[in-house]
C-alpha positions in Angstrom: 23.2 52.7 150.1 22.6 54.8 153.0 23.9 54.3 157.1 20.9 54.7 158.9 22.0 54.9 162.0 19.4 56.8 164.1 17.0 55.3 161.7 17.7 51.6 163.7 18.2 53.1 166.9 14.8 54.7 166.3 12.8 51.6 165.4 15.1 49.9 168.2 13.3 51.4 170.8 9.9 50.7 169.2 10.7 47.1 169.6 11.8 46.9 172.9 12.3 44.6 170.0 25.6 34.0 134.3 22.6 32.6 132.6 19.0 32.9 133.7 18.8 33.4 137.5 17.7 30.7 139.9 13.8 30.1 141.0 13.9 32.2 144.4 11.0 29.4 145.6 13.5 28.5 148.3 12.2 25.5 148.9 13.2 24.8 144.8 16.5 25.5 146.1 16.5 22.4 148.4 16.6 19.7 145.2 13.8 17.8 143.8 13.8 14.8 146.2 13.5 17.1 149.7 11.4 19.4 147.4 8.9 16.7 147.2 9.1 16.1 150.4 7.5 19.6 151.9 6.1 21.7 149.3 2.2 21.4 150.2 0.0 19.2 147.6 -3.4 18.9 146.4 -6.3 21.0 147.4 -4.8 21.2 150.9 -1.7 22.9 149.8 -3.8 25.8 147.7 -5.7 26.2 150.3 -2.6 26.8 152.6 -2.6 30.8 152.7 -6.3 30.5 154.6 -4.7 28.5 157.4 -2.6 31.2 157.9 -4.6 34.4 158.2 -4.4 35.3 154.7 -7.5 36.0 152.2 -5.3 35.4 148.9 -1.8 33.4 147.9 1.0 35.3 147.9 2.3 36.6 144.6 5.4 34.6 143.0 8.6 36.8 143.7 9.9 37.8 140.6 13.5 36.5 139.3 16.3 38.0 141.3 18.7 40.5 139.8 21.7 38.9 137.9 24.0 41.3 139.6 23.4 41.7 143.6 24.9 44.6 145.3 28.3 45.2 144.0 30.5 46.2 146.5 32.6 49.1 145.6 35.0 49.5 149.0 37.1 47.3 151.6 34.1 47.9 153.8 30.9 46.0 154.0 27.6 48.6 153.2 25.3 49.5 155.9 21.6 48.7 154.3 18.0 49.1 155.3 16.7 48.8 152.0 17.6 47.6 148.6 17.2 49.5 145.5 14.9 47.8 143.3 11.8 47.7 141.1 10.5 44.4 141.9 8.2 44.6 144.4 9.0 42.9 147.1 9.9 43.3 150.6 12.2 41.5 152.9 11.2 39.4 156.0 14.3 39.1 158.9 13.8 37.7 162.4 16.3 38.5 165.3 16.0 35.1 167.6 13.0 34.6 169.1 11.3 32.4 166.5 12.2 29.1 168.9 9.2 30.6 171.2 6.8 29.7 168.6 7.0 26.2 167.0 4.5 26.3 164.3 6.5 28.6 162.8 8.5 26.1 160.9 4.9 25.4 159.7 4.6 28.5 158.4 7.6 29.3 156.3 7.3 25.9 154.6 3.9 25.9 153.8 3.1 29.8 152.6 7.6 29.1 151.5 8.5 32.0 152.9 12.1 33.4 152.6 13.1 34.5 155.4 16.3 35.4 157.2 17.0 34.5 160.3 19.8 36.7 162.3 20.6 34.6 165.5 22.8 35.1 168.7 24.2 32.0 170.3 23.6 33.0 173.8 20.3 33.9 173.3 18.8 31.0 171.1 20.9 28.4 173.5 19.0 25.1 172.9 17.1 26.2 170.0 19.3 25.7 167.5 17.2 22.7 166.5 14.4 24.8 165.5 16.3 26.6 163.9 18.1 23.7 161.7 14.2 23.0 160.6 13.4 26.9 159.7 16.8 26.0 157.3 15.4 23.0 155.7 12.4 24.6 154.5 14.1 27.4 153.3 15.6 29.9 155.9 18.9 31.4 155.7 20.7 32.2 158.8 22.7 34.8 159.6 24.6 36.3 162.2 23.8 38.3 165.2 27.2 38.2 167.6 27.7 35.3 169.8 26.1 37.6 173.3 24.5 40.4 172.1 26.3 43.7 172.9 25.9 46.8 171.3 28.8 47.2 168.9 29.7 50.6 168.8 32.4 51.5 171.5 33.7 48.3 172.0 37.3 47.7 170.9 38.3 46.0 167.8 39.2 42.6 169.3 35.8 42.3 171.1 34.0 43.3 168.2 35.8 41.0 166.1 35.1 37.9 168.7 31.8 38.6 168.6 31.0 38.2 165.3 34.0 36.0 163.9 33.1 33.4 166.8 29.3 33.4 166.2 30.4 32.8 162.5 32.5 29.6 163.2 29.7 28.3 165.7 27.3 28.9 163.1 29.2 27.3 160.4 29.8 24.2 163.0 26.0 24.1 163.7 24.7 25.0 159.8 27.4 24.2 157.8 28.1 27.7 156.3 29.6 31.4 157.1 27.1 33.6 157.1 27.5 36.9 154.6 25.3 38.7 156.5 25.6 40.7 159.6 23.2 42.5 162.0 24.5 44.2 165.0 22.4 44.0 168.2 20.2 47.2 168.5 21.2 48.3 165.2 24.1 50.2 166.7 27.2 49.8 165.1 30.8 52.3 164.1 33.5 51.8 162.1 35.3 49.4 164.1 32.2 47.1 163.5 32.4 47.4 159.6 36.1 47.0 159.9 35.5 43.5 162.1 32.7 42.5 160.1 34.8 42.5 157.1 37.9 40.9 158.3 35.2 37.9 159.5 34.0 37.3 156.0 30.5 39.6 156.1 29.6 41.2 152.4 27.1 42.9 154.5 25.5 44.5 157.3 21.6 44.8 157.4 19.7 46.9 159.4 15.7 47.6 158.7 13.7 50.4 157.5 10.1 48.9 159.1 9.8 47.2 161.9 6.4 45.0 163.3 5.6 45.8 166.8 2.7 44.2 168.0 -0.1 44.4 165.1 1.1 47.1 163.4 4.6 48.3 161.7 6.5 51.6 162.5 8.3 53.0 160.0 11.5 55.2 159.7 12.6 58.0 157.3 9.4 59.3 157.7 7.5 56.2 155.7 3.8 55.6 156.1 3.8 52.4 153.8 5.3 49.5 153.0 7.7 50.4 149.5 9.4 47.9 147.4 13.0 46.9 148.5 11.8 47.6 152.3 14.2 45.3 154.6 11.5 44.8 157.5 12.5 43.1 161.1 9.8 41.0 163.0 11.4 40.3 166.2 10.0 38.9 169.7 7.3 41.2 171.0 6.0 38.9 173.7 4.2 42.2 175.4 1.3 42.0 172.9 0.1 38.5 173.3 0.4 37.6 169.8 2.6 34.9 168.7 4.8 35.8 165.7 2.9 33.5 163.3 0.2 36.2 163.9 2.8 39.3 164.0 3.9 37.9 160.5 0.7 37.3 159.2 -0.1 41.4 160.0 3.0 42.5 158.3 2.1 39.9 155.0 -1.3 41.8 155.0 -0.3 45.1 154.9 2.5 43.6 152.0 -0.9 42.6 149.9 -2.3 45.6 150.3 0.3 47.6 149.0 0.8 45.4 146.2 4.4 43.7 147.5 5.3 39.6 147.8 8.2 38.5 149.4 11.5 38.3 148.0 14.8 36.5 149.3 17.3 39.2 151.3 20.3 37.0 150.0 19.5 37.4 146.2 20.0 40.7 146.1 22.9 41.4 148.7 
């Protein structure tokens, strides 16, 4: 995997922003009983992708790889991408989705797997929203407890930021995330060293990013390409909401031929 560093920093300021595997349906994963409770039915749940800007379903993700990302060093790997064949791309969300209610609305009823990368000082009282986005499906992951860029900063503060936003996450969610995303997409060596000693497997950056209605790429890209970590974050500069910013980017995920695939299946 590579450590694209000015690849984040780049999109960064475009923002201004054993056995058969499991179903990756994540609403399967919540059990039959809460299942039942809110997968869509009937007509109205076929009919689900119209209410949400699209003009077809979204494809089934395909079965995720027995063997995720092996790790092969005492460091966590940097990744904007995952190497596969399947074609599916991966949906993350830095905060901001509290600012947009019927969003919760939208991952459960289009079951969309997305992962959600929050700071505690910047979702403050929406961790409740948040708790919802998990029950229909959303992972959560970490994001520091205050958002500082990483790199520079001693090991100590490093290591409180993202050790502390993993024991207020596990307080709030009940788990420790594995997954890590330093604010701005900035991080050095120290930050791989913190991450690790805090219980991270790894740290995820993005190789397309959705600004406003359309998606900038790095590493040159022009197109959406299967294994394509992609970050939707707050862009409240456009006017759209990020149900809309989200149905863009599944658009342009049609068009290529791409569905949506769960990030922690394959990390």
């Amino acid at each position: 995997m590579s450590r694209p560093r000015a690849t984040a920093a780049l999109l960064t300021a475009a923002l201004l922003l054993a056995g058969c595997a499991q179903s990756v349906d994540p609403i399967e994963r919540l059990g039959k009983k809460a299942a039942d409770r809110v997968r869509p039915h009937g007509p109205a749940g076929e009919q689900a992708y119209r209410r949400w800007g699209l003009s077809a379903p979204l494809l089934p993700a395909p079965h995720p790889p027995l063997h995720p990302l092996a790790l092969h060093d005492a460091l966590p790997p940097v990744v904007d991408h995952v190497d596969t064949a399947d074609k599916v791309v991966f949906l993350t969300y830095d905060d901001g989705a509290e600012k947009d209610p019927r969003f919760v609305d939208m991952v459960r009823e289009l079951r969309l797997p997305v992962s959600m990368f929050l700071t505690d000082s910047v979702v403050g009282p929406g961790y409740g929203h948040f708790a919802r986005l998990q029950e229909v499906g959303a992972s959560v992951q970490n994001h520091t407890l205050d958002h500082p860029a990483m790199s520079g900063l001693p090991y100590a503060g490093q290591r409180a930021e993202i050790c502390g936003q993993q024991e207020k996450l596990k307080s709030r969610f009940g788990i420790r995330p594995r997954l890590f995303r330093p604010p701005y997409g900035t991080y050095d060596t120290t930050t791989l060293r913190a991450a690790a000693d805090c219980g991270v497997t790894a740290v995820v950056l993005w190789r397309a990013a959705m600004t406003g209605d359309g998606i900038t790429f790095g590493h040159g890209e022009k197109r959406l390409r299967p294994g394509d970590i992609v970050l939707v974050g707050p862009d409240e500069a456009t006017g759209l909401t990020l149900r809309e910013r989200t149905t863009g980017l599944l658009r342009r995920a049609q068009e290529a031929g791409l569905t949506v695939g769960r990030l922690e299946d394959y990390l």
